[in-house]
C-alpha positions in Angstrom: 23.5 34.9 -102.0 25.2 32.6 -104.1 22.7 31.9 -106.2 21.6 35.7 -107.1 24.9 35.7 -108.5 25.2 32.4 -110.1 22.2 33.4 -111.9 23.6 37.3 -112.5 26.4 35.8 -113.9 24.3 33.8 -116.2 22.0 36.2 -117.4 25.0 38.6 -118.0 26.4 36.3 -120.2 23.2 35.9 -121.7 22.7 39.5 -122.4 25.4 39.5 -125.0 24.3 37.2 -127.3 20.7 38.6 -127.1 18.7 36.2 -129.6 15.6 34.9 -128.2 17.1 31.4 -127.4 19.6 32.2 -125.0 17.0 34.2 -123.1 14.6 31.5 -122.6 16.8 29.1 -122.0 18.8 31.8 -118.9 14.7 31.7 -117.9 14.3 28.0 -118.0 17.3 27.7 -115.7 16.7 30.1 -113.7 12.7 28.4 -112.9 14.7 25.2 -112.7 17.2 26.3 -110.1 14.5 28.1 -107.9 12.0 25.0 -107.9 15.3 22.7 -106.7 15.6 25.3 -104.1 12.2 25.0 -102.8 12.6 21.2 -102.8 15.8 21.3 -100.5 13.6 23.9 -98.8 10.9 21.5 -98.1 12.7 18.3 -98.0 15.2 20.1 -95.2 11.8 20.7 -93.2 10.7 17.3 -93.5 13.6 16.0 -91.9 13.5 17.9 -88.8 10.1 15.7 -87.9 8.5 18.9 -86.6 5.0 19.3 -88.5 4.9 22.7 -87.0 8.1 23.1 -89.6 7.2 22.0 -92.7 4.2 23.0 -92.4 5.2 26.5 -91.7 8.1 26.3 -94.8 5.2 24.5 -96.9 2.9 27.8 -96.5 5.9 29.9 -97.1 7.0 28.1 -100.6 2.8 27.8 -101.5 2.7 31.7 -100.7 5.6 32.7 -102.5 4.4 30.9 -105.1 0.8 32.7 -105.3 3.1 36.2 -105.2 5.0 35.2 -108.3 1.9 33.9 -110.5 0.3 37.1 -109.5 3.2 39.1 -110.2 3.6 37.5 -113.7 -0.5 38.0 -114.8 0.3 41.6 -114.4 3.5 41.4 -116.5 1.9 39.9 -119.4 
C-alpha cells in the first residue's frame, strides 16, 4: 500500500512538469522500485529454508513477470 502511493505521489508530481524527461525518469523509478521489491520478495523466501517457499514466490515473481511483458507487447 505504501508503495502505490509513494509512487502516486511521484507521478503526480511528475504530471505537472509534463516534458518527456520527468516521465521517464517517474518510469525508471518506478521499474527500479518494483524489481527491489521482487528481490526482498525472493530473498525473504530464501531465508525461511523452505524450498517449497521460494520456489512457490520464485514462480509467482517469474509469472508476474510473463503478465507484464505480455501486457506491454500489446501497449506498444
Amino acid at each position: 500500500m505504501l508503495g502505490f502511493v509513494f509512487m502516486l505521489l511521484i507521478d503526480q508530481c511528475s504530471t505537472k512538469k509534463s516534458d518527456g524527461r520527468q516521465k521517464s525518469v517517474t518510469a525508471t523509478l518506478g521499474l527500479v522500485v518494483h524489481a527491489a521489491v521482487d528481490g526482498v520478495a525472493l530473498g525473504a523466501a530464501a531465508t525461511t529454508s523452505q524450498a517449497d517457499v521460494e520456489m512457490i514466490v520464485f514462480l509467482a515473481i517469474m509469472l508476474h513477470k510473463v503478465k507484464f511483458l505480455i501486457i506491454q507487447s500489446y501497449n506498444n
